[in-house]
C-alpha positions in Angstrom: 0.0 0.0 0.0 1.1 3.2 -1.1 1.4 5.5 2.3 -1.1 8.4 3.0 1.4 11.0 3.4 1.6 11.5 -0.1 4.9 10.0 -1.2 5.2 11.7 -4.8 4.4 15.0 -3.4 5.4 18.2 -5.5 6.5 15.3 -8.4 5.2 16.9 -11.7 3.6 14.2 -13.6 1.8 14.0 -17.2 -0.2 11.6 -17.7 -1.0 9.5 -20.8 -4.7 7.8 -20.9 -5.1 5.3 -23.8 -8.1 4.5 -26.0 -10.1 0.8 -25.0 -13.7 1.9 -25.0 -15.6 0.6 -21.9 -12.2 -0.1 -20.5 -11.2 3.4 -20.4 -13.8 3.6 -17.0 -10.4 2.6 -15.2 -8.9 5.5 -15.7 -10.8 7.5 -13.1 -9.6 4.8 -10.5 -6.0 5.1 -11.8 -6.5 8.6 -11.5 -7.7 8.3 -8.0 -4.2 6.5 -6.8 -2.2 9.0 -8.9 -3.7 11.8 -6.6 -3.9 10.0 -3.7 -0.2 9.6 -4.2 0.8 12.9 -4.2 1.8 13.9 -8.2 1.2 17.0 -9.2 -0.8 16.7 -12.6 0.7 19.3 -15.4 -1.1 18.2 -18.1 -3.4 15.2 -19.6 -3.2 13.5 -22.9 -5.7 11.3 -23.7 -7.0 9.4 -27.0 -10.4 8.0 -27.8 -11.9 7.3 -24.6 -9.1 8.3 -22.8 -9.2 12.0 -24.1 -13.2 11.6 -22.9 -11.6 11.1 -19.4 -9.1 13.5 -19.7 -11.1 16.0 -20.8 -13.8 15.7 -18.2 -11.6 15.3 -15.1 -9.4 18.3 -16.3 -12.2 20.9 -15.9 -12.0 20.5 -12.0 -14.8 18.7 -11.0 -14.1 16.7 -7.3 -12.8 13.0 -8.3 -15.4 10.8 -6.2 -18.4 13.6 -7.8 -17.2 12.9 -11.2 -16.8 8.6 -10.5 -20.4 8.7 -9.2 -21.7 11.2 -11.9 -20.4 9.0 -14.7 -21.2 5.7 -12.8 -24.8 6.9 -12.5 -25.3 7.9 -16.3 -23.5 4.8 -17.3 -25.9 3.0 -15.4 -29.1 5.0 -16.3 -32.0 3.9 -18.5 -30.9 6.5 -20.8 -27.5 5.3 -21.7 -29.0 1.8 -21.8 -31.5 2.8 -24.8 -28.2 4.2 -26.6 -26.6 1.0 -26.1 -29.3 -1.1 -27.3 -29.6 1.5 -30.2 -25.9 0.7 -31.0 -26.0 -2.8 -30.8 -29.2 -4.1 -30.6 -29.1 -5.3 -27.6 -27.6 -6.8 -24.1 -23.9 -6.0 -25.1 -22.9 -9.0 -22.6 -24.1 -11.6 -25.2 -21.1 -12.4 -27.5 -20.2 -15.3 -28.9 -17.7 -17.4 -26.9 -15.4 -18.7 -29.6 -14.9 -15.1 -31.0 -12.9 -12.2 -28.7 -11.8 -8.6 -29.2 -12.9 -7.2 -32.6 -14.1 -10.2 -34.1 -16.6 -10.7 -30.7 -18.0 -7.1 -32.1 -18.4 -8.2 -35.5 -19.8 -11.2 -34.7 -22.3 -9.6 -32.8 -23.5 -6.6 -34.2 -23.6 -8.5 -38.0 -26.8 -9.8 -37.3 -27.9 -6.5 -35.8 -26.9 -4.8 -39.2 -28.5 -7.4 -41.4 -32.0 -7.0 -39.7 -31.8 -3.4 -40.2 -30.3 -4.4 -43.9 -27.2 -1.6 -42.9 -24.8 -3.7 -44.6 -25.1 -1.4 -47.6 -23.5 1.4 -45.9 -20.5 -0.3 -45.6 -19.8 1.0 -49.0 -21.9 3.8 -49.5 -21.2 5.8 -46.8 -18.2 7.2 -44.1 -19.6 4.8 -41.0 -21.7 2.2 -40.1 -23.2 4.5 -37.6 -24.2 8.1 -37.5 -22.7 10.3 -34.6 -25.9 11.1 -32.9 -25.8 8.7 -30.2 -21.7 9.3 -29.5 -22.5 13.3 -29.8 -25.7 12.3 -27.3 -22.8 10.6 -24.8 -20.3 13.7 -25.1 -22.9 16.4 -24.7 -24.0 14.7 -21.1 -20.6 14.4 -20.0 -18.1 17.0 -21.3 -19.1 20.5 -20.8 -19.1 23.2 -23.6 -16.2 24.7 -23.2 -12.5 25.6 -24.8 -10.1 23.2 -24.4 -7.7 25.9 -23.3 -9.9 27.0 -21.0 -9.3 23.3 -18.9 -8.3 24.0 -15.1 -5.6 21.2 -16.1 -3.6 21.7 -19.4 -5.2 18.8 -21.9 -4.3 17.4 -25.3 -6.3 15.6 -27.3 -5.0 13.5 -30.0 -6.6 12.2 -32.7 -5.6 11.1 -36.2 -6.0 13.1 -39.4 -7.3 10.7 -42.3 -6.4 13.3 -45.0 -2.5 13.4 -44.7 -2.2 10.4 -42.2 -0.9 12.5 -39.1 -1.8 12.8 -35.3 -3.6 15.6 -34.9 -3.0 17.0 -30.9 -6.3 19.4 -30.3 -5.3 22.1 -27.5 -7.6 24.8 -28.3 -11.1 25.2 -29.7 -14.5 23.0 -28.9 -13.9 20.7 -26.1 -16.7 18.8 -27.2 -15.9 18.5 -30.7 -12.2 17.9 -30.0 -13.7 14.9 -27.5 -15.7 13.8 -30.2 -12.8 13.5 -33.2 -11.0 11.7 -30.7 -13.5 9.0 -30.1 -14.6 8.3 -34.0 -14.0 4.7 -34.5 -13.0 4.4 -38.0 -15.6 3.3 -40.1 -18.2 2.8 -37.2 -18.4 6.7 -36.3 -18.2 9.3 -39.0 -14.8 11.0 -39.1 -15.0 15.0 -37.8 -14.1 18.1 -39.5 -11.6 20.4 -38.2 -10.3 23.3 -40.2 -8.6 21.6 -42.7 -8.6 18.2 -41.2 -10.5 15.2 -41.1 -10.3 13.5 -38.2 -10.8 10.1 -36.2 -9.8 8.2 -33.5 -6.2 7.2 -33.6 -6.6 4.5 -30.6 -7.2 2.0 -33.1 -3.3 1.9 -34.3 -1.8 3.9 -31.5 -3.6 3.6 -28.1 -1.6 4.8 -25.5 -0.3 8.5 -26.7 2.7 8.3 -24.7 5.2 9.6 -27.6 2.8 12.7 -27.4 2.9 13.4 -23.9 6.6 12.8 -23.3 7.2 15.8 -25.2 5.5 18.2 -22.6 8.2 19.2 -19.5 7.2 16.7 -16.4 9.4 15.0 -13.7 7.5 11.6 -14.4 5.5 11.2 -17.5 2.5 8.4 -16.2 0.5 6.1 -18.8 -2.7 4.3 -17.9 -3.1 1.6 -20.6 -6.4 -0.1 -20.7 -5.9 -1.8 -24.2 -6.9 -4.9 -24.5 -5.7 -8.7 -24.1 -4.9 -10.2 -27.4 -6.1 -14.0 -27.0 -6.1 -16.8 -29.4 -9.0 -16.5 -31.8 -10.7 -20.0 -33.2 -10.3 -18.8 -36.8 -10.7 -15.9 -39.6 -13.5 -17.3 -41.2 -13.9 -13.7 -43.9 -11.6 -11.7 -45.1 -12.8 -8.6 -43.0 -12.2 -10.8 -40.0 -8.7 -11.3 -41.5 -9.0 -7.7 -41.6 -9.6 -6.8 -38.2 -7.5 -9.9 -36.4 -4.9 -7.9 -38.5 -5.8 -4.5 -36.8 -5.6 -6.1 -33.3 -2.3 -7.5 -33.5 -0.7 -4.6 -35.0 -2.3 -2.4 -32.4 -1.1 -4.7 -29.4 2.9 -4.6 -31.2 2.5 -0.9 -31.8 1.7 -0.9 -27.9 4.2 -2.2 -26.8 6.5 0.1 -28.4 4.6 3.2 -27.1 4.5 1.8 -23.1 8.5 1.9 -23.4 7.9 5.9 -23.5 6.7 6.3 -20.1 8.3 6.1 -16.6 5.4 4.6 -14.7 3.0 2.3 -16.3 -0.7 1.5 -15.0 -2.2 -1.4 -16.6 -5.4 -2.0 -14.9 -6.5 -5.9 -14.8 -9.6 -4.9 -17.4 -8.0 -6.4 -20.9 -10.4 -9.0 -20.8 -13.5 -6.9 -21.0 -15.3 -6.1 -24.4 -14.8 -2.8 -25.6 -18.4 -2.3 -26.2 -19.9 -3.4 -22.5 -20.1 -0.9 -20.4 -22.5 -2.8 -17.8 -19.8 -2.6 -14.6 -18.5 0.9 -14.7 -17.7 0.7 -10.8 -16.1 -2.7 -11.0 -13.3 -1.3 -13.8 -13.1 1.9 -11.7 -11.6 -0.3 -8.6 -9.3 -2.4 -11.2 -7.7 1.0 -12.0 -7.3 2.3 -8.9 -6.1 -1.0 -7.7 -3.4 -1.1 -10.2 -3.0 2.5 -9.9 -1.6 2.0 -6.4 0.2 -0.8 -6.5 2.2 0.2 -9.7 3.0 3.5 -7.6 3.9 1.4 -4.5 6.5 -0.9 -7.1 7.6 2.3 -9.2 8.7 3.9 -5.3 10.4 1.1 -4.9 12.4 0.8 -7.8 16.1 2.1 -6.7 16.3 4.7 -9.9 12.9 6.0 -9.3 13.3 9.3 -8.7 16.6 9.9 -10.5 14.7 9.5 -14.2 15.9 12.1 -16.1 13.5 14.7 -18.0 12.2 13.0 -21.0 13.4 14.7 -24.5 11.0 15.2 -27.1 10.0 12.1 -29.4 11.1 11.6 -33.0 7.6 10.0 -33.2 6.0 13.5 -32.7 8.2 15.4 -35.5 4.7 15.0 -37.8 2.7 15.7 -35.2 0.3 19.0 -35.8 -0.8 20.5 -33.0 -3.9 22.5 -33.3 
């Protein structure tokens, strides 16, 4: 157990929170230990839902209000319609011999089929319009600037036009939010000045080359991607497609955790991305991993002698907007 007298204190930490849809509920528990512990947060970087996080935590609101504010909403008859709008219904019913993407496209197939959507696959940007997702931001992120956050944020998304991150530090909160989170081909991308943007989580889910570029003492990542297990077979070639997408995300991760000094990796890589039934249960993993990571990283002889991080080569195409 980390001690209560606040052993990071005055330690100025950024913090990187990764893209995993449901998953990313784990970050306001691995939040939670990174206070408790003392680090002084200069600035968040977040992708997908992990830019939804950061950007909803960074406007100040109290920690254990904002848990119990998104835990109630997430559990609300409201959000429950969206879901069941999304997929059609109880997103806990997915095929056992399936995981990851291919659980998802298993199970929302049929759901397309009965509403004969297949067609858009090729007529149009997304599966999906971005009326529920714009529904989900507008409840929880406020309408704001995102230079106006009470805690410096960056929100990094990908821009499908020249093929570069995109890191959002001023303009519509919101909107930036929403970019951010735009599953390729199930959301519709977002336009931004010149920019057509989406959610880079997909390739690059922890944005730690981002954040190490900003001044901190210990640059933190919270990674809530997901497990890659053994999959019963390809039987398409779009499941060859997204098997693919999965294992190149999981080797570009682990390249990107290499970036960071202190890695939280909440025990939630099991859980589909699209379930969002036990917010409160992947809260605890994070903040259960959150402080026992800490208590490891204090440990750790060199722990407080890590040098300040230098800027990433990764970031040299980087626009920031």
């Amino acid at each position: 157990m980390v001690a209560s007298t606040n052993p990071c204190q005055g330690l100025k930490a950024v913090v990187a929170l990764g893209g995993g849809g449901a998953r990313g509920m784990a970050h306001l528990g691995a939040l939670e230990a990174i206070i408790d512990a003392g680090f002084a947060i200069e600035r968040m970087v977040g992708c997908s839902i992990g830019g939804l996080t950061a950007a909803i935590y960074s406007t100040g609101e109290d920690l254990p209000t904002l848990q119990t504010r998104v835990v109630t909403y997430l559990t609300s008859s409201d959000f429950a319609s969206k879901q069941e709008s999304l997929f059609g219904a109880d997103p806990k019913q997915v095929r056992s011999d399936s995981s990851g993407l291919l659980a998802w496209y298993d199970r929302i197939r049929s759901y397309l089929w009965t509403r004969h959507l297949l067609s858009r696959v090729v007529r149009q940007s997304s599966l999906l319009g971005c009326g529920v997702l714009q529904q989900v931001v507008d409840t929880l992120v406020p309408d704001i600037d995102i230079a106006d956050a009470l805690i410096p944020l960056s929100i990094v998304a990908v821009d499908l036009l020249s093929g570069h991150p995109v890191v959002l530090e001023r303009g519509s909160l919101r909107k930036a939010v929403l970019a951010s989170a735009a599953i390729p081909g199930i959301f519709p991308p977002v336009e931004w000045d010149n920019y057509l943007l989406s959610d880079l989580g997909v390739v690059d889910s922890l944005p730690s080359a981002i954040a190490e570029t900003y001044t901190h003492d210990v640059l933190i990542g919270v990674d809530v991607g997901p497990t890659l297990e053994t999959t019963n077979g390809c039987k398409s070639a779009l499941h060859v497609l997204l098997r693919m997408d999965e294992i190149a995300e999981q080797l570009y991760r682990r390249h990107s955790k290499r970036n960071v000094d202190l890695l939280i990796r909440p025990d939630v890589g099991n859980y589909p991305w699209f379930d969002f039934s036990e917010p409160g249960l992947l809260i605890n993993r994070g903040f259960e991993a959150g402080r026992d990571s800490i208590n490891r990283w204090l440990h750790m002889p060199t722990s407080w002698q890590t040098p300040l991080q230098e800027p990433s080569k990764l970031c040299d195409q980087a626009f920031g907007i």
